[in-house]
N, C-alpha and C positions, 0 to 999 in steps of 0.2 A: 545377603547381597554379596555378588560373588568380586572378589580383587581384582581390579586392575596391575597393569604396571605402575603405574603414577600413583596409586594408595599409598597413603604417608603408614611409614611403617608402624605408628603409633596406632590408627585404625588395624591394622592388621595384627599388631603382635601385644600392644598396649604399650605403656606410656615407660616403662623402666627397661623392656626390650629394646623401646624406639630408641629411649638417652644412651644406652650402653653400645648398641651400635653405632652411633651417630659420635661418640665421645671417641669410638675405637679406630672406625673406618669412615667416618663423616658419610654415612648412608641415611638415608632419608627416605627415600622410596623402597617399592617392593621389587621395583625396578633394578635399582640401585644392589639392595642383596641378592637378587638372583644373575647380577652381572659379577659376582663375588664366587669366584668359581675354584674347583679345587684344584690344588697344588699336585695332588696323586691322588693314587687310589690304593687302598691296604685291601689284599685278595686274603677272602677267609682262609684259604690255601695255604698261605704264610705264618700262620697259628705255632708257628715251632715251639715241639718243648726246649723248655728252657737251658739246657744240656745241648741241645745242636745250633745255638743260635750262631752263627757264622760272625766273624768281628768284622766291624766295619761295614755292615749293612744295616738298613733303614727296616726292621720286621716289626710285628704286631704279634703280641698273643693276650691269651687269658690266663689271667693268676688272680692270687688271694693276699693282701696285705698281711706279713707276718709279724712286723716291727715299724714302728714311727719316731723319729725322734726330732727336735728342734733342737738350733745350738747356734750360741752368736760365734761369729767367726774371728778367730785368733787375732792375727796378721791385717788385717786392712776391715776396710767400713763393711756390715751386712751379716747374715746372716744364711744359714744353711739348714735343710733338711734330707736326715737320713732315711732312706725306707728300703726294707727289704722284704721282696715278693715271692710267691713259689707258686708252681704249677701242679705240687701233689709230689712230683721227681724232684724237681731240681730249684735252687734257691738264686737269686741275682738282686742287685741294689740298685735302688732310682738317688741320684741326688738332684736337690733341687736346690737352685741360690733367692734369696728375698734381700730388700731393700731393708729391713728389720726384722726384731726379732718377734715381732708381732706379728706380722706377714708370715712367717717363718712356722708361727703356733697357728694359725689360721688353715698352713697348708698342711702341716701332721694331723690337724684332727681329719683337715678331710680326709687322710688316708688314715683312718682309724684302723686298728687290728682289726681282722677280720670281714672287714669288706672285700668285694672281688671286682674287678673290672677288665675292660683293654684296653693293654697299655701299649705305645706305641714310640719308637727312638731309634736313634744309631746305637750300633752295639758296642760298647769298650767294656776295656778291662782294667781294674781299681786292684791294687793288692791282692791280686788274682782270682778278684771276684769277676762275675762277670754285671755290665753294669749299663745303667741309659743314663743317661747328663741331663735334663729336664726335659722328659719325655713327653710327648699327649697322652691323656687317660681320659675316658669315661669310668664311673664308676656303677654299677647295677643298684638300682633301689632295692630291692630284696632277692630273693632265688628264685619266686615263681618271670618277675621279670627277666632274672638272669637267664632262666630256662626259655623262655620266650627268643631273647635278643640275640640269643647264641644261635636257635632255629633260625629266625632271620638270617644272622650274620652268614650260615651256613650257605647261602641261598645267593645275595648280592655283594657287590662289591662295598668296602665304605672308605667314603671320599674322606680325605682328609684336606682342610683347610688351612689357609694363611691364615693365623692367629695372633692372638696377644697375650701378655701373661693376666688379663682380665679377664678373657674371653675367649675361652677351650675349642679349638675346632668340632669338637663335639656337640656344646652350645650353638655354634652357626650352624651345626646340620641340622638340629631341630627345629632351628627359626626357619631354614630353608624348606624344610617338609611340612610344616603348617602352612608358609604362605603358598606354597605350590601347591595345595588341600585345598586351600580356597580360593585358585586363580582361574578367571572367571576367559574369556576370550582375547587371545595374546594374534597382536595385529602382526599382516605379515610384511617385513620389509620388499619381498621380492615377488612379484606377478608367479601364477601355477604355473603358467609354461614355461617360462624361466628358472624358476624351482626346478622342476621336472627335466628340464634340459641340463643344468648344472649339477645333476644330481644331488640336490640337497633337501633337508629333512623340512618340515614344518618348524616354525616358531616354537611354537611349543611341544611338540617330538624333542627339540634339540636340549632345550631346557632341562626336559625330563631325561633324558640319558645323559645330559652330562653332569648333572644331581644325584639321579638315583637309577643308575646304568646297573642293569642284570647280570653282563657279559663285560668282558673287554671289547667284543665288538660292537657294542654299544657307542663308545667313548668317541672314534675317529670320526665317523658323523658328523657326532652333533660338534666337535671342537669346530670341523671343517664349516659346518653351515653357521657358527656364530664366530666365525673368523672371517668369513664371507661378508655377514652382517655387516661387522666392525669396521670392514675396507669400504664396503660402500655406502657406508654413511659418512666417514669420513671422505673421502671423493666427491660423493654427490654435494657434501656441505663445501669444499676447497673450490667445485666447478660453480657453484652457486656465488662463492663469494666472485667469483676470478669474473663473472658475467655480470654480479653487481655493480665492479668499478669498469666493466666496461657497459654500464647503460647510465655512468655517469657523462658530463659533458668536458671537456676538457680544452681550455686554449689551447690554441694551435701555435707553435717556439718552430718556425720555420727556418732552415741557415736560407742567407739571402748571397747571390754571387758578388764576392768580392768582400762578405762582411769578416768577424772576426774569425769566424773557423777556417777559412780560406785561409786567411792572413795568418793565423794560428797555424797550420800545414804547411805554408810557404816558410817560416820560421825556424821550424824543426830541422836540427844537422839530419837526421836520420829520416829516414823510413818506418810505417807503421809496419808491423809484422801484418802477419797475412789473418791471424784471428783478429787483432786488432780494427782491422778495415773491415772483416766481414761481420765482427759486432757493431764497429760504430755506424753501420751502415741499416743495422738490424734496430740500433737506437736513436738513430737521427728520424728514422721511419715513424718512428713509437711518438715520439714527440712533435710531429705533423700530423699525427691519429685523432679518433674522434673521439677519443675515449683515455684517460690518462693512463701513460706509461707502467705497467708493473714489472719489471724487470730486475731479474736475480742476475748478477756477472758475477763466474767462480773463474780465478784464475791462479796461477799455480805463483807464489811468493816470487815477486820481481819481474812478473809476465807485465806489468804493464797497466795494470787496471785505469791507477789515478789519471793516466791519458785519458784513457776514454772517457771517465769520466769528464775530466776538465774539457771535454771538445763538447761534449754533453749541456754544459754549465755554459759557456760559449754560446751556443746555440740558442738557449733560453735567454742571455743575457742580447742578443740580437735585436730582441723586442722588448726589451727595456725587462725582463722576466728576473726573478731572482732568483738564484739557484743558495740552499743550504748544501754540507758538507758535514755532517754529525759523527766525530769520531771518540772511541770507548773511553782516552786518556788524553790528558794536557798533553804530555810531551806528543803523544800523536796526532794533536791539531796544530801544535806550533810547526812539528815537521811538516804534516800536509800544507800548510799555508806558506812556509818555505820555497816547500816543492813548488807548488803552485807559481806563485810569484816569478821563481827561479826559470820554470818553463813561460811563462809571457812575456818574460824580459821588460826595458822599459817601454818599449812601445804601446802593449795591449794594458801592461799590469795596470795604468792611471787609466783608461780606456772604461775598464770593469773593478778599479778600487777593490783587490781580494782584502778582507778584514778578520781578525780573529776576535772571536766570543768566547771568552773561558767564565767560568764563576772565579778561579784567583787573581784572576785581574787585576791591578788597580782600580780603585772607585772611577777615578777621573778619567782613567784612561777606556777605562769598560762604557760609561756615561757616553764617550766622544763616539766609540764601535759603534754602541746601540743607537747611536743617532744616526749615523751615518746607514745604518741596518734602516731603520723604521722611513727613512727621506727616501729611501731608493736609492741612495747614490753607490751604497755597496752593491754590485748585483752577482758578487761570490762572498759568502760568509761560511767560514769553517770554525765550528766551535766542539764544544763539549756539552754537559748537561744542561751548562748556561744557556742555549737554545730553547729550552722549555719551558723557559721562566715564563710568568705571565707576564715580566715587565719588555719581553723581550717582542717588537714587533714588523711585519716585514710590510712592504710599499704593493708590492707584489711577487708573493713568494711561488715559482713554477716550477719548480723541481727540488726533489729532499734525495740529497745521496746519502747514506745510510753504511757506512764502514764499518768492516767486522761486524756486521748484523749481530751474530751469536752473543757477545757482549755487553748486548742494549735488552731491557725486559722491553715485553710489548709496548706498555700503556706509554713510555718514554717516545718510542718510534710515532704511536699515533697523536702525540702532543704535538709532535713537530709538524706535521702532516694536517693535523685541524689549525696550523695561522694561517694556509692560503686556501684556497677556491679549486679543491678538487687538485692538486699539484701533482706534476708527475714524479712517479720513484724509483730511483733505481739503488740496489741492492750491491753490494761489491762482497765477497767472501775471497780468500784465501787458503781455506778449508774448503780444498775440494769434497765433492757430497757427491756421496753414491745416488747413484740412477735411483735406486728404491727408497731410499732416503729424502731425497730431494722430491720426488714425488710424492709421497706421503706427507712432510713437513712444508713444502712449497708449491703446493698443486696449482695454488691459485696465480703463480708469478710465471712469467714468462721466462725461460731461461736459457743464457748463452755460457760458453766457454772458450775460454785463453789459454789456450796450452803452448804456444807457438813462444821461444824466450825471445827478447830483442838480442840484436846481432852484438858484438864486441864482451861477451861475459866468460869471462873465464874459466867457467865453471866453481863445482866446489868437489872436495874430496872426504868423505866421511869414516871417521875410525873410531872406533868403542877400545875406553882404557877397561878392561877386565881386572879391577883390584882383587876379586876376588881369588881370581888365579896366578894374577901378575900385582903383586901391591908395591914391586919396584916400579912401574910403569908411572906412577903418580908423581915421580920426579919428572919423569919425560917429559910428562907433561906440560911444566913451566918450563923447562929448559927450551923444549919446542915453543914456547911464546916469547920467550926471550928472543931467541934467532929472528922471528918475524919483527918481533917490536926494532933488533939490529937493523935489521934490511928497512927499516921508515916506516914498517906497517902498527894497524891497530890492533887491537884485541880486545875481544867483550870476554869475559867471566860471570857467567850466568849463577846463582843460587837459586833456591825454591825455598828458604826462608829470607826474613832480613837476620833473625839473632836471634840463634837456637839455644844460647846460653848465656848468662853469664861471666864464665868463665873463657879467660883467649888461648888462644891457640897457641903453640910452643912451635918454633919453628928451629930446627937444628939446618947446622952450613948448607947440607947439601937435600933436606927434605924437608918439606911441609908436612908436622904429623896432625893428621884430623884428630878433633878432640874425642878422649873413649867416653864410650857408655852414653851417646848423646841419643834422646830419644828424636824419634820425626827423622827431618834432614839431618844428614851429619853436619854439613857447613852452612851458615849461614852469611847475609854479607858482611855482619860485622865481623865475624871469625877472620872470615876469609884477610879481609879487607888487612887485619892486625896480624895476621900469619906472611903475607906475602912483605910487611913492613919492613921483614929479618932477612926475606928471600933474599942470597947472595946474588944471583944475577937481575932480581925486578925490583929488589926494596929501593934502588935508584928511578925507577921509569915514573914518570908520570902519571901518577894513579888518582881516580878519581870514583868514586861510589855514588848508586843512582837506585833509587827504590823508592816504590809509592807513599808513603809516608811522610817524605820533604814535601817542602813547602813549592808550590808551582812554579815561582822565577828560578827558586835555586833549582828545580830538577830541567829546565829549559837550556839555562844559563850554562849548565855543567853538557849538556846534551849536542846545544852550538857549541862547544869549546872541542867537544868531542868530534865532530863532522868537521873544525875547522883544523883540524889534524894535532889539537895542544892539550890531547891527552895521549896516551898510548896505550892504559893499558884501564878498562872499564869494568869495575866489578859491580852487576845489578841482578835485580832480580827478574823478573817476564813485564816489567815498567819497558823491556826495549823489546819485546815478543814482537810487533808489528810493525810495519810501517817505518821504522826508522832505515835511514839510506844514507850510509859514509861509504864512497867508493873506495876508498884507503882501509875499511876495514876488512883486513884477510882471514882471520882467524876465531871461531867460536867456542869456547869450552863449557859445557855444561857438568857442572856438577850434581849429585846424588841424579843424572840423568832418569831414574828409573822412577824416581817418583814426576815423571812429566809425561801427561803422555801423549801420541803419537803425533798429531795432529800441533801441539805445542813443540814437541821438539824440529819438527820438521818448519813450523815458521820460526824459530830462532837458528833454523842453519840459514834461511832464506836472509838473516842480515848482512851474511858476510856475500863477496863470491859476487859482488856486486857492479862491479866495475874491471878495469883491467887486471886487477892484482887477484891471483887463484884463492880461491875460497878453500879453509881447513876448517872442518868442524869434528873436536874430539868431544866423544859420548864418555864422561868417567862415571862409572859405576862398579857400586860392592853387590848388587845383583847376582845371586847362583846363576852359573849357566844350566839352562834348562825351568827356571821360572818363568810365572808369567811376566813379570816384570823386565827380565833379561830382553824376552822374545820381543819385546816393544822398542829395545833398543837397538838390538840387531838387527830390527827390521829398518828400523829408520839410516843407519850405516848402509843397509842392504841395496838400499835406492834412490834416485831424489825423485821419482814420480809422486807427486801427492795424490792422484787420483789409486796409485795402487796400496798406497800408507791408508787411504781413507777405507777401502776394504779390508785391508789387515787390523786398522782398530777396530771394525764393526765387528771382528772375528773375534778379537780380542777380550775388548770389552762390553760388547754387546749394545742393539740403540738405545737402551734408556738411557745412558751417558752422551751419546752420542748425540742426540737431539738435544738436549741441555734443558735447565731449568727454565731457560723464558720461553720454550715452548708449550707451555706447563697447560694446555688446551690442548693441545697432538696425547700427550703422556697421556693424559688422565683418560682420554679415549681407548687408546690399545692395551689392551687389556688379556688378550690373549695373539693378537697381530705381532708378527714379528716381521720385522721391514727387510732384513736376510733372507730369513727360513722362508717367507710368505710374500717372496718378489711376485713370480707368477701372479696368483690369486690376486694381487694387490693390483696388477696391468689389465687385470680379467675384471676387478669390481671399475675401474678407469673404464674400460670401454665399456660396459653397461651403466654407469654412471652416464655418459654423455647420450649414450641412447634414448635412457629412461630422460633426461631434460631436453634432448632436443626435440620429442612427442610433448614431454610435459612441464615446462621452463615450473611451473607452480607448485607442481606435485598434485593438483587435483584428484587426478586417478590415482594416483600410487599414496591413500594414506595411510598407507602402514610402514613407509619409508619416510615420508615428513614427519611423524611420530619419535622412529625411532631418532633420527637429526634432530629433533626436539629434547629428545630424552637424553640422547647419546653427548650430541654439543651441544653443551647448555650457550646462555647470552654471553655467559664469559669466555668461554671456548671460544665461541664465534667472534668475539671480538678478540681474540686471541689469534686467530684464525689471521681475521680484517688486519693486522697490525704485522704480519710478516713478510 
């Protein structure tokens, strides 16, 4: 009986192939390993004797095992294996590291004297040996096979795989060529004339050349047609979802003339900017729709979001509607219910009773929230995770805003989203998201942008301290914070730990010296916090420390005192990354800058710079110029566009970071997609995607693309999917 995709790899390979896969790469299906594709490809070509191998490249040849040895390792936990190979010419060493010394003797016997195989590594050099660092090997069962696999080899190219030190890219090739022996009729995601138009191979043509390809010109094909694949399952699964919540029904949060968002408008000293008014206009619409709101707002740090939102929340609240506000952190719900408050003044605020829901709450005082939450009578609630409790219940909840989405895992966002009746959602980001990104990760959401800043900001000025080349510069540093804290301003002090040691810092008259030899962050904020205690011009200012790890009232408590000007100088860690708004505070310093990256440094310059007083944000870093790590900072100095910083970290550091862990349904999909490299292709499977459902909303005719969304996005994907 010939394999399916969906054949449990236990049927296909047997029951200790199936666990060792499934332990290794949690594969399951046949499916599943043949979407297990290789990393490269070693051209028999490359066979170099062992005398020309070039240092520093990735080659393959065949040798003979001369020497094996095991041996526990001196200096720290583990163990090592020595082996030395030859090719008949020329002699070189494999080392291998093991977790013990039994592991260790496990791997020498397999490289017994006398055995041959191909071995495969980057090439160094050891005591002027030359040498591979835990290289891949297969090894030949005896000479007539080795005579065999060498004609082979002669002939195709061989794929090398993502591996593990269980389980040899060698061993996945043979798993892969048995079930592709026995793979019986492979469904096609894309209609013939469609295929045939996009020049692309068969389902199973691509399979087979990007497996077991003859040629290099094999290879681009099949990548292209199972990259093709890849976008338009995921599209047609993002269009499917975006049309299921619009065949949901959804009450209708009308503004009425004269009610609160009028009054709300009339109230405001200012002017909406000009994206401002063409999103809330975009979102007042969404929320007199037949079908509930799904809306992404990306706006650039201080553009304005929380307006819209709250005119949003207004709106809903007109009809007695409840609007939630769900933000990443306490201190970020106490500020947003601040702000809030602050913009309705007393007239509207007892009007709509804004209330805060944290989990550190007070018993008594959380008791009185959630009552007023569950009556109706709050009909703005801004909380934290507290929101998702079961005990937690709304009267009628019609709209969930959702802050700093990236922050929140899925299943948290759909808790909040199942207490009301189909509730409308809207999405606020601050991380701008590239075009290809945002379409790929947010297909299914509607989405606007605020790029426009409100009027009266003084801008900010951005400058990277270079210790590496200037490590006088790090006095400047405070002494420039001083001057501001002089003139009445504030100052944050950012770390990226809380306390990298225990040991404090030494601070002499005229320098803070970072402590040596500190591994991770150099400063942390306790360091920091005891180094500046000595500082001749700040050890007098007004210092106060603020990091995740205090207790909720005291990080609120210290946070109010900071916004009400009676701190001056605030050393924390990314506890102030969002949302927080002192218009007195002028000045940013981030320290070990280089371990933050792009996207976080550029919302921690967005705290300063905020109001009339000019915004200074100094980048210090011991980063070589010319790392990657450097380039991430110079880039952010380089600009305050977030939309161009969010291009430069996808260059950077590529989208699997970029998309983040609670995407973890998108991730586990692309596979070979890349949301960069594979914009086009990705706008190409988009408009075939909408083609193929607006002929066939069900997929009836196309079951070879309902399959693969089957296979491709499992139910967790999918609700992964549902949940962004």
């Amino acid at each position: 009986m010939s394999l399916t995709l969906d054949s449990s790899l236990e049927d296909a390979l047997g029951a200790t192939p199936a666990k060792t896969l499934d332990r290794a790469f949690s594969m399951k299906t046949v499916g599943d390993l043949l979407s297990h594709y290789p990393r490269r490809y070693a051209d028999p070509g490359e066979l170099t004797p062992i005398r020309e191998l070039p240092l520093g490249e990735t080659v393959t040849i065949v040798a003979e095992v001369l020497s094996s040895s095991a041996r526990a390792m001196r200096n720290r936990r583990g163990a090592m294996v020595d082996v030395v190979i030859g090719d008949g010419i020329g002699k070189m060493s494999l080392t291998f590291f093991a977790k013990n010394l039994g592991a260790a003797k496990w791997r020498s016997e397999d490289l017994a004297v006398g055995r041959r195989g191909v071995f495969s590594g980057k090439v160094g050099e050891f005591n002027g040996m030359t040498q591979f660092a835990h290289p891949e090997y297969e090894l030949f069962d005896d000479e007539d096979a080795a005579r065999r696999r060498a004609d082979a080899r002669a002939a195709v190219l061989i794929p090398i795989y993502p591996a593990t030190s269980s389980l040899q890219t060698w061993q996945i090739a043979k798993f892969i060529a048995r079930v592709l022996d026995g793979l019986g009729e492979v469904p096609e995601p894309l209609a013939a004339e469609v295929r045939t138009r996009e020049e692309l191979l068969t389902a199973r043509e691509a399979l087979e050349q990007i497996h077991r390809p003859q040629t290099r010109n094999d290879i681009d094909p099949a990548v292209r047609t199972l990259r093709m694949h890849e976008a338009l399952t995921l599209q047609t699964a993002l269009l499917q979802q975006r049309d299921a919540v619009r065949a949901l029904s959804a009450t209708a949060r009308p503004a009425k003339p004269g009610g609160l968002v009028e009054r709300f408008d009339a109230s405001l000293p200012y002017d909406l900017t000009p994206d401002q008014q063409t999103v809330g206009v975009q979102v007042a619409a969404d929320l007199v729709g037949s079908w509930p709101m799904n809306r992404l707002v990306q706006g650039e740090v201080g553009s304005g979001k929380t307006l819209v939102a709250l005119r949003a929340m207004l709106q809903v609240a007109e009809s007695g509607g409840q609007a939630a506000l769900i933000a990443p952190t306490e201190v970020l719900a106490g500020q947003h219910l601040r702000s809030i408050a602050k913009m309705l003044g007393p007239q509207l605020g007892p009007l709509v009773m804004p209330t805060l829901l944290t989990g550190q709450m007070p018993a008594a005082e959380r008791r009185k929230a959630a009552l007023r939450v569950a009556s109706g009578q709050a009909l703005i609630v801004v909380g934290t995770h507290a929101l998702l409790g079961e005990k937690t219940t709304f009267a009628d909840l019609g709209l969930v805003v959702v802050d700093e989405q990236h922050r929140f895992g899925v299943e948290q966002r759909e808790a909040l989203r199942a207490k009301g009746s189909s509730p409308h959602a809207l999405v606020l980001t601050a991380t701008p998201i590239p075009r290809t990104v945002a379409m790929t990760v947010f297909g299914d959401l509607d989405t606007s942008v605020i790029r426009t800043m409100p009027k009266g900001r003084a801008g900010i000025e951005s400058f990277v301290a270079p210790l590496a080349e200037h490590p006088g510069w790090f006095n400047r540093v405070w002494e420039r914070a001083a001057e501001e804290i002089a003139q009445g301003r504030q100052v944050f002090a950012v770390c990226a730990a809380i306390d990298t040691t225990k040991k404090t810092a030494e601070a002499g008259e005229q320098l803070i010296v970072p402590p040596d030899g500190a591994s991770g962050p150099r400063w942390g904020v306790v360091q920091l916090d005891e180094a500046l205690e000595t500082h001749p011009k700040l050890g007098g200012v007004r210092r106060a420390v603020l990091h995740g790890r205090m207790p909720s009232d005291e990080k609120d408590a210290i946070m109010q005192a900071f916004a009400r000007g009676e701190i001056d100088l605030l050393v924390a860690t990314t506890v102030i990354e969002v949302g927080v708004d002192v218009p007195n505070a002028s000045t940013m310093i981030v320290l070990d800058a280089d371990r933050f990256g792009v996207s976080q440094l550029h919302q921690l310059r967005g705290r300063v710079g905020r109001g009339g007083v000019p915004g200074l944000c100094l980048l210090v870093t011991e980063a070589e110029a010319g790392s990657v790590a450097r380039e991430r900072v110079d880039a952010v100095a380089a600009t305050l566009d977030g939309f161009a910083l969010a291009e430069v970290d996808l260059d950077l550091r590529g989208e699997g970071d970029v998309l983040g862990a609670a995407q973890a349904g998108v991730r586990s999909s692309l596979k070979l997609l890349r949301v960069v490299k594979d914009s086009g292709l990705i706008v190409r499977a988009r408009e075939l995607a909408e083609v193929i459902l607006a002929a066939d909303p069900d997929l009836e005719k196309n079951a070879g693309l309902r399959s693969a969304i089957e296979r491709r996005v499992s139910d967790d994907d999918r609700a992964a999917l549902a949940k962004n």
